[in-house]
FIBA-970412 format. One record per residue (C-alpha): x, y, z. Coordinates in pm, whole numbers, plus 32768, in hexadecimal, padded with zeros to 4 digits. Layout:
N
((X Y Z))
...
//
This chain:
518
((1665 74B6 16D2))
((15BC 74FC 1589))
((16A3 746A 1464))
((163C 7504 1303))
((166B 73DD 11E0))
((16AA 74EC 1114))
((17BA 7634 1135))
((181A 7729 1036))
((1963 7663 1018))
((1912 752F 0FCE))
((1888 75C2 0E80))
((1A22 75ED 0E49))
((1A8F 74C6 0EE2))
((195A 7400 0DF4))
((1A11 747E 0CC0))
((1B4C 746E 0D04))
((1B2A 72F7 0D6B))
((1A19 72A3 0C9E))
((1B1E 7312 0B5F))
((1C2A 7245 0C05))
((1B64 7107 0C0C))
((1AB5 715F 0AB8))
((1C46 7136 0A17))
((1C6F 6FD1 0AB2))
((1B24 6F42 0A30))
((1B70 6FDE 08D5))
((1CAB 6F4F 08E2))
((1C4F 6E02 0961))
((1B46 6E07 0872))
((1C4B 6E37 0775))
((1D5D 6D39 07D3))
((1C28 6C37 07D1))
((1BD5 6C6A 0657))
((1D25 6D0A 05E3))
((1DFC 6C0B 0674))
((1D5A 6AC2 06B6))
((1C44 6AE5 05D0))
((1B58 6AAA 0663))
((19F1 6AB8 05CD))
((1942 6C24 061E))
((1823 6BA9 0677))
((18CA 6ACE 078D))
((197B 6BF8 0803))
((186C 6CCF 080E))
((1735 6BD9 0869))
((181F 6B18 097E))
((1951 6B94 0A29))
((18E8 6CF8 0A42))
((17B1 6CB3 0ACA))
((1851 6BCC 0BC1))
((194E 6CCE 0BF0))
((1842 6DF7 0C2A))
((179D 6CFB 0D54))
((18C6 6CDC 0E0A))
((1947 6E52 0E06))
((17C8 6EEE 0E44))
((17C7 6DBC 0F76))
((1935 6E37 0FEF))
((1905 6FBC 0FDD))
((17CF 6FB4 1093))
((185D 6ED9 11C2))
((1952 6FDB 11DA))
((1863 70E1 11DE))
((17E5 7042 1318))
((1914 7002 13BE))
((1980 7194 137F))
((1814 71DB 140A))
((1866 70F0 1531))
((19BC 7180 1592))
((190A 72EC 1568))
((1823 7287 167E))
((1920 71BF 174E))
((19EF 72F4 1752))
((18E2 73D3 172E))
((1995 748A 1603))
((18F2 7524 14C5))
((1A50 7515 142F))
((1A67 73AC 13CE))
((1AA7 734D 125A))
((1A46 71EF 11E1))
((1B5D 70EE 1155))
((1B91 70EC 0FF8))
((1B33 6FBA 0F4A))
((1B2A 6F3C 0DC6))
((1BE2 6E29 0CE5))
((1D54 6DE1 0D5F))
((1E60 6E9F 0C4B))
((1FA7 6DB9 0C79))
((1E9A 6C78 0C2E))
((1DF4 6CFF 0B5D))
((1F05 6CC6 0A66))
((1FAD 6BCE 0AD9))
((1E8A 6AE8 0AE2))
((1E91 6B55 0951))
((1FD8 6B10 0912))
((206A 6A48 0A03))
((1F4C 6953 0A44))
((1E77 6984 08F6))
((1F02 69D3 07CC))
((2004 68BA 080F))
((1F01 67B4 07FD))
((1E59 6868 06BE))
((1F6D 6878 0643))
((1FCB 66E4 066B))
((1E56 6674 0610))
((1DC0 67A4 053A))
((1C82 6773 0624))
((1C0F 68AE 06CF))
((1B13 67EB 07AE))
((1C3B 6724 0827))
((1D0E 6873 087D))
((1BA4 68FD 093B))
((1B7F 67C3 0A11))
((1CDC 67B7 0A7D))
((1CA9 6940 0ACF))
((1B9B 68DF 0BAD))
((1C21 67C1 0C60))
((1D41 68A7 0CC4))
((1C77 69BB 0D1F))
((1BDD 68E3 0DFB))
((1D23 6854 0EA5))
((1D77 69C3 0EDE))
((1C55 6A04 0FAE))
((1C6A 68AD 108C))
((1DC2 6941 10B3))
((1D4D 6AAD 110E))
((1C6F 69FF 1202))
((1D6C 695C 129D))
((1E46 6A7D 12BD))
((1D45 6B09 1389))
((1DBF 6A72 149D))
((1F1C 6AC3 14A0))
((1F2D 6C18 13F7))
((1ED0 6CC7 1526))
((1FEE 6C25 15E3))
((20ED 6C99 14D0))
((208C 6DF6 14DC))
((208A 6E0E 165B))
((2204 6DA7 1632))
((2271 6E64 14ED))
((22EE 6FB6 14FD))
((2209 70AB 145D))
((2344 7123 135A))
((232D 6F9E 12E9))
((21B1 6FB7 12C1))
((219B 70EE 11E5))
((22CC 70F6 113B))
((2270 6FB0 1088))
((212E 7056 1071))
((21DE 7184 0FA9))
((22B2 70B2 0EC5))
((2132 700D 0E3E))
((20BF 7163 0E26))
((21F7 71FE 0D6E))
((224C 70EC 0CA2))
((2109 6FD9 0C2E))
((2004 7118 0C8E))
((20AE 726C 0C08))
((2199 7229 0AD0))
((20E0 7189 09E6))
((1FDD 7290 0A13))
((20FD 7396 09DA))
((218B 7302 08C4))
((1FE8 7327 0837))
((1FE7 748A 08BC))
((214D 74F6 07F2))
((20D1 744E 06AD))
((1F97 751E 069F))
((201A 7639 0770))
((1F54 7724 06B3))
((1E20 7697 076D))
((1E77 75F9 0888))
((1F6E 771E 091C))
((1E58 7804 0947))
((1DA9 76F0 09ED))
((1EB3 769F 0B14))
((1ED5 781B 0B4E))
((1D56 7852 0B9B))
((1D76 7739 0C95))
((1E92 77AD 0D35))
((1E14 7900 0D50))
((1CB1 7892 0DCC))
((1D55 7752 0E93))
((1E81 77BA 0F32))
((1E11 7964 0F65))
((1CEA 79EF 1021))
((1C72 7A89 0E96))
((1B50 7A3B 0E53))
((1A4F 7A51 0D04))
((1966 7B5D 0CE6))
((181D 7AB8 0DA8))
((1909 79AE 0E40))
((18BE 78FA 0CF3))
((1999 7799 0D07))
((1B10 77A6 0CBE))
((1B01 7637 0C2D))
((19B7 7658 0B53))
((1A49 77B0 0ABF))
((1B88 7721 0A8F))
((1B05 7614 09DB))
((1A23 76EB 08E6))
((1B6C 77D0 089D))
((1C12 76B1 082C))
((1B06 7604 0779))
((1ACB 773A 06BC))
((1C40 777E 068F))
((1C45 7627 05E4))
((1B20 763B 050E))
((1B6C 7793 048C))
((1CDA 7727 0438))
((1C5C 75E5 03A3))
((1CCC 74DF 046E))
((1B7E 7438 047B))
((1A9E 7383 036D))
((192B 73BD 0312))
((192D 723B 0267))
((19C2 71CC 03C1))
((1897 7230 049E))
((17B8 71A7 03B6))
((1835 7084 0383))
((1858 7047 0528))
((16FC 70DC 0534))
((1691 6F97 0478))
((171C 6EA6 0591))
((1632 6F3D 06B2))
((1573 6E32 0737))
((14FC 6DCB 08A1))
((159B 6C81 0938))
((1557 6C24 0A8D))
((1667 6B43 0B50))
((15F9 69EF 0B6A))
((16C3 68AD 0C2F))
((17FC 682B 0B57))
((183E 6707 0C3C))
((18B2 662E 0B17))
((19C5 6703 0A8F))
((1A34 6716 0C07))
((1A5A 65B5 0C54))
((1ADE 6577 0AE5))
((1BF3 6671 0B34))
((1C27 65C0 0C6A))
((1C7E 6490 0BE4))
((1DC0 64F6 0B74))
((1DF4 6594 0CB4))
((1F74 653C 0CE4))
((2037 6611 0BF5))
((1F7F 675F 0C7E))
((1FDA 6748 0DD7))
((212F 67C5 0D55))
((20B6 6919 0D48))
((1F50 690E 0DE1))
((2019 68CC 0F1F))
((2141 69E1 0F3E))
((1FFA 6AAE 0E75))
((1F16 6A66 0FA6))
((201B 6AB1 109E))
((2040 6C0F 0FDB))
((1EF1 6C6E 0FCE))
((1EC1 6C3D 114D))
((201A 6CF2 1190))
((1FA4 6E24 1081))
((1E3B 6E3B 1182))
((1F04 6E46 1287))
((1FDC 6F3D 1234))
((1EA8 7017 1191))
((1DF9 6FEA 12DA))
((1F5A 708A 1386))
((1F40 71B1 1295))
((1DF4 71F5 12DA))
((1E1B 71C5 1451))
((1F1E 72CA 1428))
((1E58 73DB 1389))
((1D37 739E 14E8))
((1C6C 726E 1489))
((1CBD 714B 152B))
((1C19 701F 148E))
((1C0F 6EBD 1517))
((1CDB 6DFD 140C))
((1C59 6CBB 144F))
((1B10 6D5D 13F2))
((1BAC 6DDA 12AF))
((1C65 6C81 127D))
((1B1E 6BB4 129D))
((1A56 6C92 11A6))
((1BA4 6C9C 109C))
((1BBE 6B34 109A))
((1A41 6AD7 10A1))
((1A28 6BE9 0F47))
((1B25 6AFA 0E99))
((1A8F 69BF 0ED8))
((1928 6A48 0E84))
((1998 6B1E 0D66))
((1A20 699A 0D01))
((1900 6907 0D29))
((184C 69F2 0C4A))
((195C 69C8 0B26))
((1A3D 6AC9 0B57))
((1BAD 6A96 0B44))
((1C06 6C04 0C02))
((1C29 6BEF 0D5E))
((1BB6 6D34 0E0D))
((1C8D 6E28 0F28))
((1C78 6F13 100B))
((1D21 7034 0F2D))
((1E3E 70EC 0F8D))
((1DF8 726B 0F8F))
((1D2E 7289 10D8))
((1DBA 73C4 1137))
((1DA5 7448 0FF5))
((1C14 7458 101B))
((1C1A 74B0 1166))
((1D01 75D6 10F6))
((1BF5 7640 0FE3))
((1AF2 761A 10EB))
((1A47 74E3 10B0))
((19A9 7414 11F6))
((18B3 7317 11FB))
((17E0 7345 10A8))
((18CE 7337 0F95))
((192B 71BC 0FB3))
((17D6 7137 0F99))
((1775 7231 0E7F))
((18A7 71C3 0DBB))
((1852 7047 0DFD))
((16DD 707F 0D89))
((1756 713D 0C4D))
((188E 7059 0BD5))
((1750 6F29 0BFD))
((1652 6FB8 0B41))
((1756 704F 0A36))
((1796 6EB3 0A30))
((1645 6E35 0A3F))
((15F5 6F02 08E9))
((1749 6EAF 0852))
((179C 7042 083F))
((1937 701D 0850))
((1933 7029 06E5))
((1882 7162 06B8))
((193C 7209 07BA))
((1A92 71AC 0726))
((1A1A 724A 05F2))
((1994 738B 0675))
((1AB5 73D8 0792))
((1C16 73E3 072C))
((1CCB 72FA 07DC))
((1DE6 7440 080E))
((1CC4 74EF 08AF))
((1C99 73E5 09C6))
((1E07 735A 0A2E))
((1E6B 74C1 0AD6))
((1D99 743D 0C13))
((1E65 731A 0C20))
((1FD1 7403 0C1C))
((1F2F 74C7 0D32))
((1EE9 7398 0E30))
((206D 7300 0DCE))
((20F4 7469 0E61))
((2024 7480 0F8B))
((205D 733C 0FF7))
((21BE 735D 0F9C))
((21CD 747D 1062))
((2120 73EB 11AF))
((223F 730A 11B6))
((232D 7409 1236))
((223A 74EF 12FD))
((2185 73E7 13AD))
((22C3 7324 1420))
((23E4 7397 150C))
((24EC 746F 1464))
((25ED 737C 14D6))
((255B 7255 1402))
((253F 72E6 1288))
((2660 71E8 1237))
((2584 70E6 128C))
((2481 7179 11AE))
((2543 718B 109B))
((2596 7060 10F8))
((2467 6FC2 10CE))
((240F 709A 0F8F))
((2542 6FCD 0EED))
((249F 6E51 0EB4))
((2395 6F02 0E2D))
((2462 6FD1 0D09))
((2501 6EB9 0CBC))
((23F3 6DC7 0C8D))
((2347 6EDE 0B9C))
((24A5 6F58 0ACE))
((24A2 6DAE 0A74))
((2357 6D8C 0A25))
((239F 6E9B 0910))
((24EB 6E01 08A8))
((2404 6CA6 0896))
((22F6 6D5F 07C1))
((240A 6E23 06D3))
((24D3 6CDF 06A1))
((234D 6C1F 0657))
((22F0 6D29 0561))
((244A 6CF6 04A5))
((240A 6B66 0483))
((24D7 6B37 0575))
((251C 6AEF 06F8))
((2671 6B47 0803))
((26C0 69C3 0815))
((26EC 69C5 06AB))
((27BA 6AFE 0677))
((2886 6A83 07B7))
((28D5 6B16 090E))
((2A5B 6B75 0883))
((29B9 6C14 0743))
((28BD 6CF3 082C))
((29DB 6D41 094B))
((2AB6 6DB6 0838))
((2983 6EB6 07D8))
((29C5 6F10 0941))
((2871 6E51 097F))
((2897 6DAC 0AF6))
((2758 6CC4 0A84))
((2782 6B90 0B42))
((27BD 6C73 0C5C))
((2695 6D50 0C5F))
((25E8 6C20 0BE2))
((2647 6B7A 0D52))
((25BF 6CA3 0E08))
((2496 6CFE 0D9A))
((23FA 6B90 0D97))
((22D0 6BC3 0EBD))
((2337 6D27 0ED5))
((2256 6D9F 0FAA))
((2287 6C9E 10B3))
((2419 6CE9 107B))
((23F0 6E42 109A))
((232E 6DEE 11C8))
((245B 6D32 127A))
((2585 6E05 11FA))
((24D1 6F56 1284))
((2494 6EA9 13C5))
((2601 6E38 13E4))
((269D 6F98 137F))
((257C 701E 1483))
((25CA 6F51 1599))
((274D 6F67 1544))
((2725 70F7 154F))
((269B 710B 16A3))
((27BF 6FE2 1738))
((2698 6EF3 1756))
((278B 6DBF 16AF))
((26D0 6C94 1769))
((259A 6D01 16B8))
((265E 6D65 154C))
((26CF 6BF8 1582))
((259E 6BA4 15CA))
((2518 6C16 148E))
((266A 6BAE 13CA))
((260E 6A26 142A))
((24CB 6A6D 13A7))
((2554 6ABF 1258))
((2623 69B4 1253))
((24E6 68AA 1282))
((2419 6964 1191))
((252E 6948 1092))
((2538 67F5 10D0))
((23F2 67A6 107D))
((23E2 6897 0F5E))
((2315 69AE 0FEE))
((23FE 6A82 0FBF))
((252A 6AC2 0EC8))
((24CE 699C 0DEA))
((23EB 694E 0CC2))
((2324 6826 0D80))
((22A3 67B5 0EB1))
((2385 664A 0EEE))
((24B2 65E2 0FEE))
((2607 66A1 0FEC))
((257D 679B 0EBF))
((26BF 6848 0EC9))
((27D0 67E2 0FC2))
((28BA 68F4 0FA2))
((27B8 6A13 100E))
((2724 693E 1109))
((28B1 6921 11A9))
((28C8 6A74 1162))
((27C5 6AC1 124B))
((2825 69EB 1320))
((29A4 6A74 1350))
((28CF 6BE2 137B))
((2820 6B43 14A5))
((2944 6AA7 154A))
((2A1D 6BEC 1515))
((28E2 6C9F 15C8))
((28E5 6BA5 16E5))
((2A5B 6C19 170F))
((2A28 6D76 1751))
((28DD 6D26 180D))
((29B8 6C51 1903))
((2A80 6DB4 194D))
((2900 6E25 19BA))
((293A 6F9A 1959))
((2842 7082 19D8))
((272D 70BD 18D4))
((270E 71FA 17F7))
((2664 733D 18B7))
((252D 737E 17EB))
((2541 74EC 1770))
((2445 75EF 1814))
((2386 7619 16CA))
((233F 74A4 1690))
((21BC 7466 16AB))
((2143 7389 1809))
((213B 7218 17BD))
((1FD6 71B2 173A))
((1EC5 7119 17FE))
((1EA3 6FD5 17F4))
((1DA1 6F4F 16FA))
((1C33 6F50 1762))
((1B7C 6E20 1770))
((1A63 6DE7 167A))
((190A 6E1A 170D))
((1818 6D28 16F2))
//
């Protein structure tokens, strides 16, 4: 079989995912300076060249692993693994590991190495999850799997995008309907001209004309162009590593998520026909952190979620690497500046609403009808871990945090904060076990929902789960909560009722996982 590295849509599936990792670098690029201020030249001559190594390193791997499963299949239909700089870390590695140590000692270099180091202990983590991901998927129900999957995509993915889109709706509006249209509809542009690229132009043009962009900005960011080539930052590394205690509170439960958020992303795209080793994937996510580390950056890279979103718009095996090649050399030359003067940022965040709905929507479709408690299930965790990062960031910007305007004060707002605060710690690991439970529960299968309730009992225990940081008996009352769930399943298991009849429209059980060649 003759493979093509190049189809008609991957030119839509380049754009549109091209545009969706040309937002996180701006915005990374911004949190950097903005936030921990960082010097420019740092920013621009360090991390994003070490960045641009590690994404143009991952994206062409998986390139080669879609061309492999094309030919071990013998498929032309095969779309590559979306891969760029992890969202959810990318700010909390700002705010949660950075800025507090910028903040404390008013040294940016300090805030960078300690970015690093746990970068780093991400990856080793990744790595190690390698190992036992597969094993968790095999036994998770796939309503678990992508219904934690769609409360990423709807919550930390889609509505900070929206809330963009609605503030410039002028611009971005027109935007999200010419994707949708050319996306989601057999339409297409006069000479099959790119939905994404046109899109794009619209907008741009729609936000020049109405003046939401600045002559004196390009210029200036015109200025900053200059070539940087990554080099070794070994030193910053092991200096971040020598305070290497205090970020295993989050690098761990962190770690744990990123391998559970590739798993899951590997499930989704397994579900729309490609079935991709995830130990394969596992290997190449963790081994982009530690490099990407290594190199100075502080942003751990992902498989993305949105896989069947590019397959959908017709991308296969090209788009990936071309978007890898293009987000490096955009880094290598320092062009993120430019850019985010010549391309309203409205203009670009409509991709990112389109991925949150399609995923969102696989959810349902791809699972049986019988389990869309469990995904909503799982979508729960998830909501709440995003509605308390807002309260956090509302209560911040007024001087102020929930401790110190008190639990009673908030629950008499009709704020349940300590509550949602509770659930949504590791949320998409809890979203992961309650979906499973209400799965398993659903279809009379209680030895395995108690199966799964133990489990979130012991990863409460530790702090995995439900609790701010990893250490012994992080919160007792959820971990006896989940504990009275499992015994109360092991009750009606004893009564061994017969299991649920699966309904004729529910899709065949998938194949098991292939082995990776080689």
């Amino acid at each position: 079989m003759k493979l093509a590295y190049w189809v008609r849509g991957d030119t839509n599936a380049f754009f549109g995912f091209g545009v969706n990792v040309l937002v996180n670098v701006l915005t990374l690029t911004a949190l950097c300076i903005g936030v921990i201020q960082m010097p420019a030249g740092d920013v621009f001559g360090v991390i994003l060249p070490a960045l641009g190594v590690a994404l143009v390193a991952g994206n062409v791997y998986y390139t080669f692993l879609a061309r492999r499963l094309a030919a071990r299949e013998n498929r032309t239909d095969v779309t590559a693994l979306p891969y760029g700089p992890s969202v959810p870390h990318m700010f909390i590695v700002i705010f949660v590991i950075m800025l507090p140590i910028y903040l404390t000692t008013k040294d940016p270099v300090a805030a960078w190495t300690a970015g690093i180091a746990w970068a780093f202990i991400i990856g080793v983590i990744v790595l190690i999850g390698a190992f036992v991901g597969p094993y968790i998927r095999k036994y998770t129900p796939r309503a678990a799997l992508l219904g934690t999957l769609a409360g990423i995509s709807i919550t930390f993915i889609s509505m900070n995008p929206a809330g963009t889109m609605w503030s410039y709706a002028w611009i971005a509006l027109p935007v999200f309907g010419m994707l949708l249209i050319g996306l989601l509809t057999d339409v297409k542009l006069p000479g099959n001209f790119p939905i994404g690229l046109a899109a794009l132009l619209v907008g741009t043009a729609i936000g020049w004309i109405g003046g939401a962009m600045s002559v004196p900005d390009v210029t200036a960011a015109a200025r900053d162009i200059a070539f940087a080539f990554p080099h070794l930052k070994v030193d910053l590394l092991i200096d971040g590593l020598r305070d290497m205690a205090p970020l295993l509170a989050t690098a761990i439960p962190l770690g744990v998520y990123n391998f559970t958020e590739a798993m899951t992303n590997v499930e989704s795209a397994a579900t729309a026909g490609d079935r991709y080793n995830l130990r394969s994937v596992l290997l190449a996510d963790g081994a982009g952190a530690v490099i990407g580390s290594c190199l100075g950056s502080p942003f751990p890279p992902a498989v993305y979620v949105g896989h069947p979103g590019w397959k959908a718009a017709g991308g296969r095996t090209g788009y990936s690497m071309a978007t890898g090649v293009l987000i490096a050399l955009l880094c290598f030359f320092g062009l993120f500046g430019l850019l985010g003067a010549v391309f309203p940022t409205a203009a670009i965040v409509p991709i990112l609403l389109y991925i949150g709905l399609l995923i969102g929507a696989q959810a349902f479709q791809a699972t049986p009808r019988a389990h869309a408690a469990a995904v909503v299930a799982a979508l729960i965790p998830n909501i709440a871990a995003w509605a308390t990062g807002q309260m956090d960031n509302v209560l911040a910007a007024a001087g102020t945090t929930a401790s110190q305007v008190g639990s009673e004060a908030l629950a008499g707002a009709g704020v349940i904060y300590d509550g949602l605060k509770t659930l949504g710690e590791g949320a998409i690991l809890a979203g992961l076990v309650l979906g499973a439970i209400v799965a398993f529960i659903i279809d009379k299968r209680f030895w395995h929902a108690a199966i799964f309730s133990a489990s979130g009992a012991v990863l409460t225990f530790v702090g995995l789960i439900h609790a701010e940081k990893v250490q012994w008996n992080a919160d007792g009352p959820v971990t006896l909560g989940y504990l009275f769930l499992a015994v109360v399943c092991v009750l009606f298991a004893l009564g061994k009722p017969d299991p649920r009849e699966p309904d004729a429209e529910e899709s065949a059980a998938p194949a098991e996982e292939p082995a990776p060649a080689g």
